[in-house]
C-alpha positions as a printed NumPy array, in Angstrom:
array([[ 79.261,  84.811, 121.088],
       [ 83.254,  84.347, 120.172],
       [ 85.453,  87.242, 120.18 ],
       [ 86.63 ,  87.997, 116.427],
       [ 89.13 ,  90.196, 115.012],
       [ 89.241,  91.044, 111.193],
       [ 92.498,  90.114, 109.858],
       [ 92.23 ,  90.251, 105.881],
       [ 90.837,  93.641, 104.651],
       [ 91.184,  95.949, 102.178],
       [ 90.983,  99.743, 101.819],
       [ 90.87 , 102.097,  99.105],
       [ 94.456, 101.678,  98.64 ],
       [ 93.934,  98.538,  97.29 ],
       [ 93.566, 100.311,  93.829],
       [ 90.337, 100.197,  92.025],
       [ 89.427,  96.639,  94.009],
       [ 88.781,  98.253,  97.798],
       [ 85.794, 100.639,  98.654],
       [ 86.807, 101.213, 101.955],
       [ 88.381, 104.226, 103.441],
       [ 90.859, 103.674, 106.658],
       [ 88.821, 106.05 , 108.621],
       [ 85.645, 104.097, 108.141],
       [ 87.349, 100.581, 108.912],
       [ 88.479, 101.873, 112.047],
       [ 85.293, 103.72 , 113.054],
       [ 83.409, 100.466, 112.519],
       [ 85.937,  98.516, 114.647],
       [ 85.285, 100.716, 117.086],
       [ 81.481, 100.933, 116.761],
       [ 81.768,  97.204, 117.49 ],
       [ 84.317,  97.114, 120.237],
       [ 87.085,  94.946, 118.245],
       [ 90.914,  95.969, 120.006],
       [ 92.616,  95.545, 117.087],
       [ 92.467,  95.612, 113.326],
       [ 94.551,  94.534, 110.701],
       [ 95.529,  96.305, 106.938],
       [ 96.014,  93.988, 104.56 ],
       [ 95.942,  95.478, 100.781],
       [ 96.401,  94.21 ,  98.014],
       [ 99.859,  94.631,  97.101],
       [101.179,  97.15 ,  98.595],
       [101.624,  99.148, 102.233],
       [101.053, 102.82 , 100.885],
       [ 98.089, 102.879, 103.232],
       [100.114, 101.641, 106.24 ],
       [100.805, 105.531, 108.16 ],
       [ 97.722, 106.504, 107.73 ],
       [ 96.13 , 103.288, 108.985],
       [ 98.501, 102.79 , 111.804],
       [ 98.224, 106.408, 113.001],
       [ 94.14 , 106.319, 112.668],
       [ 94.216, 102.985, 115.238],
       [ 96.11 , 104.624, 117.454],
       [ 94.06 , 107.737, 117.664],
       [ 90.793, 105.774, 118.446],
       [ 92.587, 103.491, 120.512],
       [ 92.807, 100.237, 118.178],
       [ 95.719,  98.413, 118.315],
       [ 96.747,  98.458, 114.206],
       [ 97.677,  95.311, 112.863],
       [100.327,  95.724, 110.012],
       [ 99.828,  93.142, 107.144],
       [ 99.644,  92.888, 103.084],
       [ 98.181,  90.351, 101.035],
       [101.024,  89.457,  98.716],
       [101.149,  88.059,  94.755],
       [103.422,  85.27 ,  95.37 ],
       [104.518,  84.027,  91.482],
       [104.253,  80.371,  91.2  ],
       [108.17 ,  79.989,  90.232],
       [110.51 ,  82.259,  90.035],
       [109.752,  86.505,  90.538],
       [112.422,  86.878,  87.748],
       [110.04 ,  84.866,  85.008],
       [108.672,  87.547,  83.188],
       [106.674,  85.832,  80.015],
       [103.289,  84.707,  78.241],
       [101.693,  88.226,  78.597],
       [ 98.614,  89.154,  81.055],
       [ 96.763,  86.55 ,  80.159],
       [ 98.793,  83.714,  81.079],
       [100.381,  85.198,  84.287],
       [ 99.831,  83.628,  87.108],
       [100.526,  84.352,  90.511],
       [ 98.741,  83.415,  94.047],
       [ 97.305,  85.344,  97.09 ],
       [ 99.487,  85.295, 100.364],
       [ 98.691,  87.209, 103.313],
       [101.226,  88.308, 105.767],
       [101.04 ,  90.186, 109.249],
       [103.878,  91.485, 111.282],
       [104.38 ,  90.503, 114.995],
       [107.12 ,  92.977, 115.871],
       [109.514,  95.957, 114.056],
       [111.693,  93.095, 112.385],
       [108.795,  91.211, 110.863],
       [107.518,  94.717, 109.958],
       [110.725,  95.483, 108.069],
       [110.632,  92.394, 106.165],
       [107.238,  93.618, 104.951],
       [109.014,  96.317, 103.371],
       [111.419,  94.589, 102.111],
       [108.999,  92.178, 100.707],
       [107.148,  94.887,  99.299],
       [109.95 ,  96.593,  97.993],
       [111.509,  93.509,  96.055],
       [108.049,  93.122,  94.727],
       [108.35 ,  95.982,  92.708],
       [111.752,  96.437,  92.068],
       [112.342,  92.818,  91.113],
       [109.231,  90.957,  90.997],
       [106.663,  92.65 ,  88.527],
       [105.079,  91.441,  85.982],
       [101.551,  93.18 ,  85.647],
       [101.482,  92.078,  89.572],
       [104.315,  93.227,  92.141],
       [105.056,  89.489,  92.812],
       [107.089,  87.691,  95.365],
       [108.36 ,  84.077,  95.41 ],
       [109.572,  81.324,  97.798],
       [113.402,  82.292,  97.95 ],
       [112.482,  85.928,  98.982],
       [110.047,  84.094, 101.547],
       [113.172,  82.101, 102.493],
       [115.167,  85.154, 103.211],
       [112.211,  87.704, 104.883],
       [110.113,  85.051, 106.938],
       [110.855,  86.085, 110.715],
       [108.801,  88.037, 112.413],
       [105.743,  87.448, 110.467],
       [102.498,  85.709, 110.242],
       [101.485,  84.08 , 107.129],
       [ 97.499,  83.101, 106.581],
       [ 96.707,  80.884, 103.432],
       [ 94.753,  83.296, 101.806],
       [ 91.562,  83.699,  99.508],
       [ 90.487,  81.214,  97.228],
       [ 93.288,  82.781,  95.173],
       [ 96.005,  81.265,  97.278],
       [ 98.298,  78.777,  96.361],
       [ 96.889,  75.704,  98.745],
       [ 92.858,  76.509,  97.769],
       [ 93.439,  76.763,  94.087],
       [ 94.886,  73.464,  94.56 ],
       [ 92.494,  71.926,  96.73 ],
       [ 89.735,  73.741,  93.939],
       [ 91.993,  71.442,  91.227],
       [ 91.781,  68.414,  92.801],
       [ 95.62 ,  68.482,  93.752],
       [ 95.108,  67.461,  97.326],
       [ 98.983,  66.146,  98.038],
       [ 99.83 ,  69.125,  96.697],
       [ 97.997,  71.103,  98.82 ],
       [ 99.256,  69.576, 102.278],
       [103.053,  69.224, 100.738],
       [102.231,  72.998, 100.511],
       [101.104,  73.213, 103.653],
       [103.57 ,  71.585, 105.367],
       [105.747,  73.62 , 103.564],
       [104.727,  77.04 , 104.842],
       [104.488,  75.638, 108.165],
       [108.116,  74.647, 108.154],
       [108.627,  78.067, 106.367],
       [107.115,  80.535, 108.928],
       [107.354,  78.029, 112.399],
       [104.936,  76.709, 114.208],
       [102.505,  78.746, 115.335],
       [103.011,  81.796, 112.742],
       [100.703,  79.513, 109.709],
       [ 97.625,  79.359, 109.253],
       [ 94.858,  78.227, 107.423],
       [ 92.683,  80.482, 105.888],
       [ 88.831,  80.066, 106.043],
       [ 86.321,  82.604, 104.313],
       [ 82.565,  81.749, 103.313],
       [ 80.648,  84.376, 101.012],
       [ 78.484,  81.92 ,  99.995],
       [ 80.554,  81.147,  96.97 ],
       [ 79.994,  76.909,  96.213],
       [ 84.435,  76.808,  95.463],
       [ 84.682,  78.271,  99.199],
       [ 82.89 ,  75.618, 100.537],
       [ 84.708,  72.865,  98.91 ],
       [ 87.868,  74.295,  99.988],
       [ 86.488,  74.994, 103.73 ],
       [ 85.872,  70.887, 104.072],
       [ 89.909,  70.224, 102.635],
       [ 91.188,  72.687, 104.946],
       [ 89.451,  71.849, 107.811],
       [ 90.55 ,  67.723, 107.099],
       [ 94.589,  69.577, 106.612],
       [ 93.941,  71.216, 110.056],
       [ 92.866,  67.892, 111.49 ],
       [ 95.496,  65.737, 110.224],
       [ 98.987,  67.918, 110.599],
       [ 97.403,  70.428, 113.583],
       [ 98.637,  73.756, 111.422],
       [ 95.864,  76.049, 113.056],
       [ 92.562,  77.356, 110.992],
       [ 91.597,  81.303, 111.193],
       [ 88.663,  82.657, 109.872],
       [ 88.263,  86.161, 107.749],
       [ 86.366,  88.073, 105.575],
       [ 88.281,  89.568, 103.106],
       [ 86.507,  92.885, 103.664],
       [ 86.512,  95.176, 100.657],
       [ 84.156,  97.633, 101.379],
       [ 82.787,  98.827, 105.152],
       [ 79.012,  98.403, 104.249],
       [ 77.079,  95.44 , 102.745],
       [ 75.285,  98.085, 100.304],
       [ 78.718,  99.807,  99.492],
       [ 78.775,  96.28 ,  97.587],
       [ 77.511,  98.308,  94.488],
       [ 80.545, 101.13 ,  94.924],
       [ 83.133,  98.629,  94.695],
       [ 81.449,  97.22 ,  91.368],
       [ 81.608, 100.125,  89.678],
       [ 85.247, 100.161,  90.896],
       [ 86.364,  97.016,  89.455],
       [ 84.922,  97.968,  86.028],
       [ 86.615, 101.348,  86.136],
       [ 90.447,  98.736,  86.666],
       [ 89.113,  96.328,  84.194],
       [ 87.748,  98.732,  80.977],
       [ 84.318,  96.916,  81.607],
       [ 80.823,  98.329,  81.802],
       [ 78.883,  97.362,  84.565],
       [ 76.004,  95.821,  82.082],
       [ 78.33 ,  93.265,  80.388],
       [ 77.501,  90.176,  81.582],
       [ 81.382,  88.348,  81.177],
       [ 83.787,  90.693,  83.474],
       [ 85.348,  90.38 ,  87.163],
       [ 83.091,  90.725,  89.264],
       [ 82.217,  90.044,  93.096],
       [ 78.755,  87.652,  92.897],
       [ 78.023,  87.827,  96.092],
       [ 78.04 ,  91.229,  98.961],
       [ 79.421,  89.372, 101.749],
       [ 82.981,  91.081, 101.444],
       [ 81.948,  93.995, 104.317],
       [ 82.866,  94.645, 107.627],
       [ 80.843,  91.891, 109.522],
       [ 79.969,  91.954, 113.294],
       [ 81.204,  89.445, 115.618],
       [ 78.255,  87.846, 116.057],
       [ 77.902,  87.669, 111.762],
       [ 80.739,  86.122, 111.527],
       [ 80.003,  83.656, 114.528],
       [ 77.481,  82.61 , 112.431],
       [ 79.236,  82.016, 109.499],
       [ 81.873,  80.074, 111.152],
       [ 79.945,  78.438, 113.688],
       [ 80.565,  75.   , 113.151],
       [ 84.716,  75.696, 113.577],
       [ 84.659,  78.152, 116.28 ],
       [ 88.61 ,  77.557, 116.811],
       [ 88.668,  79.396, 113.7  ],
       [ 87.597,  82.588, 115.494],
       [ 89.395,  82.035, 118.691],
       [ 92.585,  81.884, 116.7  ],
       [ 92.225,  85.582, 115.273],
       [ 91.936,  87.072, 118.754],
       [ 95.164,  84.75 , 119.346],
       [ 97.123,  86.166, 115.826],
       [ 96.09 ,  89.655, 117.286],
       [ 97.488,  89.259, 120.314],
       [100.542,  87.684, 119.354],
       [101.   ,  90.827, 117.068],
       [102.424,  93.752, 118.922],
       [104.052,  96.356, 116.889],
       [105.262,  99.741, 117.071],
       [106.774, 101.595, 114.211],
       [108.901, 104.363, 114.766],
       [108.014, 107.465, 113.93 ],
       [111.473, 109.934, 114.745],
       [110.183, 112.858, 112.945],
       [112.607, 114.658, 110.976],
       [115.833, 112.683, 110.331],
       [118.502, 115.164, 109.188],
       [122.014, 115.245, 109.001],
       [123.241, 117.539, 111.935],
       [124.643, 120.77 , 110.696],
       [127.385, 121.812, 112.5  ],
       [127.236, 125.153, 114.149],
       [129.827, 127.366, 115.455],
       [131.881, 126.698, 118.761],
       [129.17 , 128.957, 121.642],
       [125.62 , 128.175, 119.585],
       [123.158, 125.799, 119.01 ],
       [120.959, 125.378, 116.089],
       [118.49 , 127.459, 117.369],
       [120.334, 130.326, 118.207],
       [122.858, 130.736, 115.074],
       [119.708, 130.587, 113.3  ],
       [118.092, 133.059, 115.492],
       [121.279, 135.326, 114.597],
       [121.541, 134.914, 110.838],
       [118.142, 135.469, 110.294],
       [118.124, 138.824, 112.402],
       [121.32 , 140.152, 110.577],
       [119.482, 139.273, 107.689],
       [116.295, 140.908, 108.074],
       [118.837, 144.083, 108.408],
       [120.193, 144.127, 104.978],
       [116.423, 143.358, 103.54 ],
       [114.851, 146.387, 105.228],
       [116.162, 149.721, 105.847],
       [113.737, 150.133, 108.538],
       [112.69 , 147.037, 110.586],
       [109.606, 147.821, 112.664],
       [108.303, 146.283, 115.625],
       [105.873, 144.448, 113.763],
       [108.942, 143.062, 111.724],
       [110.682, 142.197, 113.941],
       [107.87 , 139.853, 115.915],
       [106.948, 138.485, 112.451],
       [110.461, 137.166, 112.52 ],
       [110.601, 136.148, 116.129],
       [107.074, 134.025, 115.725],
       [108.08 , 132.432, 112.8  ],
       [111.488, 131.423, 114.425],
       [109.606, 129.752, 117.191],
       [107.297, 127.64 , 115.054],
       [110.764, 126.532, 112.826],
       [112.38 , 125.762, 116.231],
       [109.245, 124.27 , 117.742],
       [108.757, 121.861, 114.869],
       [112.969, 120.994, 115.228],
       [113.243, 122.653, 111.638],
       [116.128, 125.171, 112.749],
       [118.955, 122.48 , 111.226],
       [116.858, 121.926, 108.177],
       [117.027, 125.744, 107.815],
       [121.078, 126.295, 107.443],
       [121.235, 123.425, 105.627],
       [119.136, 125.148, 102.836],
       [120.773, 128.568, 104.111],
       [123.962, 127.081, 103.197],
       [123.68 , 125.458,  99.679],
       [121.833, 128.349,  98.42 ],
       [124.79 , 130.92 ,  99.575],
       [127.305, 128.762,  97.906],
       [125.132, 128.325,  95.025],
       [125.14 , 132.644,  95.075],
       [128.595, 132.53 ,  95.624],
       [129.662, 129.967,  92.971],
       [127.973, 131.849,  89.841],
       [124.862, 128.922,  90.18 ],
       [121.851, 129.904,  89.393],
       [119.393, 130.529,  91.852],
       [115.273, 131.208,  91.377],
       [113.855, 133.434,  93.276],
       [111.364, 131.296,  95.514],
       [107.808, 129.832,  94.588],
       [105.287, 128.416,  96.684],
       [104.474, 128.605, 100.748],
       [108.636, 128.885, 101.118],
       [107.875, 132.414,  99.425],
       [105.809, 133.609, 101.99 ],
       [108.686, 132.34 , 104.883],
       [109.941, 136.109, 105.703],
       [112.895, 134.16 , 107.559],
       [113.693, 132.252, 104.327],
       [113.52 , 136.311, 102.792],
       [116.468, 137.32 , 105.431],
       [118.289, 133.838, 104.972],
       [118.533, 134.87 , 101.135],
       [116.997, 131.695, 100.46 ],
       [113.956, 133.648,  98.626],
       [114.162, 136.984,  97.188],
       [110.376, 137.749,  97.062],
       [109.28 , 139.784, 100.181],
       [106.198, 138.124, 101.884],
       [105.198, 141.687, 103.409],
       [105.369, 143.652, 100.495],
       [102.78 , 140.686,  98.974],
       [101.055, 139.954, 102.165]])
């Protein structure tokens, strides 16, 4: 049996299209001893934290990816309504931070520039945002199948050539999936002849949209809900065939077992993939203390000079109230975040502004009470 690692899925992030929560993509990696897993939805990276912090829990090494809308021209052609938009499937993965970064960037121009019903990219933001990253063919919505599905097969290979050239050796490949769809097969043959011909490897996927073959049904009902459709009309989107789930190695050997390359090469996109995102915690700007204290401790000494002028009597109870929440801000490296809100509300007091008196958990903060940041006294309210 060949080793296989999914590298096109989707999760419920992909908006009313995936049925598949992170936690249960990972958990089934897991259950079948894949090292690494890739996110890949539809659009968008909003699932992204959650994803890569989930792998890293359970010990899965989190692939970061997105399967783009690339427009067919330009992102900045914006005409001829839904119904005459067009725009192709392109899935990218990062190797490293910088290719991760041009994800965002990609992602970001998507939306701020590109959309049109679809947050769409195009070839001169490709041109710009290319390094670092992986770049698989796609569905049989992307560019190089639809044209192999047309008949267009220079097309196709000029296209081909082209992303190669784009991305670099090594960082294109050729898409295969097989759901049992008759198009897929067709397109499986002209891909396989490309491979032969210019050597741009193949990789094989699934396009997972839902963790379990009989969650097949959930994800229905999904697509209706995005497309105003009941799931008794027979002319709608619709996924013919529940094959999109999270298939075992040896399913997918199966599947693909006439190209096994095809599996080989997504162990080998895995491993060339080796990211880790920063995650700094709180970024603030440093408040600047004075001359003989740190954060903590000015803090510490505002808050307790404070809590006089609030109480007339401050029992021991008060006081270690105080003193325990002052740990947890410190512990959590919240003490600068603190005077920074201690500050702009005591010139806001002092300037004539306008100040509320606190709502929420911050109203329950008795160190936010002595600050003067809130004037509603958590132990009067308990």
């Amino acid at each position: 049996m060949s080793e296989f690692i999914h590298l096109h899925n989707h999760s419920d992030f992909s908006l009313l299209d995936g049925a598949a929560s992170i936690n249960s993509l990972v958990n089934k990696a897991k259950e079948f001893g894949m090292n690494s897993l890739a996110l890949t939805d539809h659009g968008n990276m909003f699932g992204i934290p959650k994803f890569y912090k989930e792998c890293r829990k359970q010990g899965i090494k989190p692939i970061i990816g997105s399967e783009f809308y690339l427009a067919p021209e330009s992102r900045l052609i914006k005409s001829g309504g839904e119904k005459t938009a067009r725009y192709y499937h392109l899935v990218l993965l990062a190797k490293d931070e910088e290719g991760y970064r041009n994800l965002l960037k990609l992602s970001s121009f998507g939306y701020t520039e590109g959309f049109y019903y679809k947050p769409r990219i195009d070839d001169e933001l490709l041109s710009r945002y290319n390094r670092g990253l992986i770049a698989l063919s796609g569905c049989i919505g992307g560019e190089i199948p639809i044209l192999i599905i047309n008949n267009d097969l220079k097309k196709a290979r000029d296209r081909a050539y082209f992303y190669q050239e784009l991305f670099g050796n090594g960082n294109f490949y050729l898409e295969l999936q097989n759901h049992g769809i008759p198009e897929q097969k067709i397109v499986i043959q002209e891909l396989v002849r490309i491979s032969r011909d210019t050597g741009i490897p193949l990789v094989a996927t699934n396009d997972i949209h839902y963790t379990e073959k009989e969650d097949s049904i959930a994800q229905d009902i999904l697509i209706c809900i995005g497309t105003n459709k009941k799931i008794t009309e027979g002319k709608r989107i619709k996924f013919e065939y529940p094959e999109f789930y999270f298939k075992s190695q040896a399913e997918m050997a199966k599947v693909f077992s006439s190209v096994p390359e095809a599996l080989e090469n997504s162990v080998e996109i895995a491993n060339k993939c080796d990211l880790i995102i920063p995650m700094p915690g709180p970024m603030l700007p440093e408040y600047q203390v004075p001359e003989g204290y740190d954060l903590q401790s000015y803090l510490s000494e505002i808050a307790h000079k404070g809590l006089e002028k609030r109480y007339e009597s401050i029992t021991p109870s008060i006081e270690q109230r105080l003193d325990y929440e002052l740990s947890v801000i410190n512990s959590m490296g919240y003490s600068g975040y603190f005077l920074i809100v201690w500050d702009f509300i005591r010139f806001a007091r002092q300037s004539g502004i306008p100040v509320g008196p606190g709502r929420g958990s911050g109203a329950g903060s008795l160190t936010a009470y002595s600050l003067n940041i809130t004037d509603i006294d958590p132990l009067e309210y308990g």
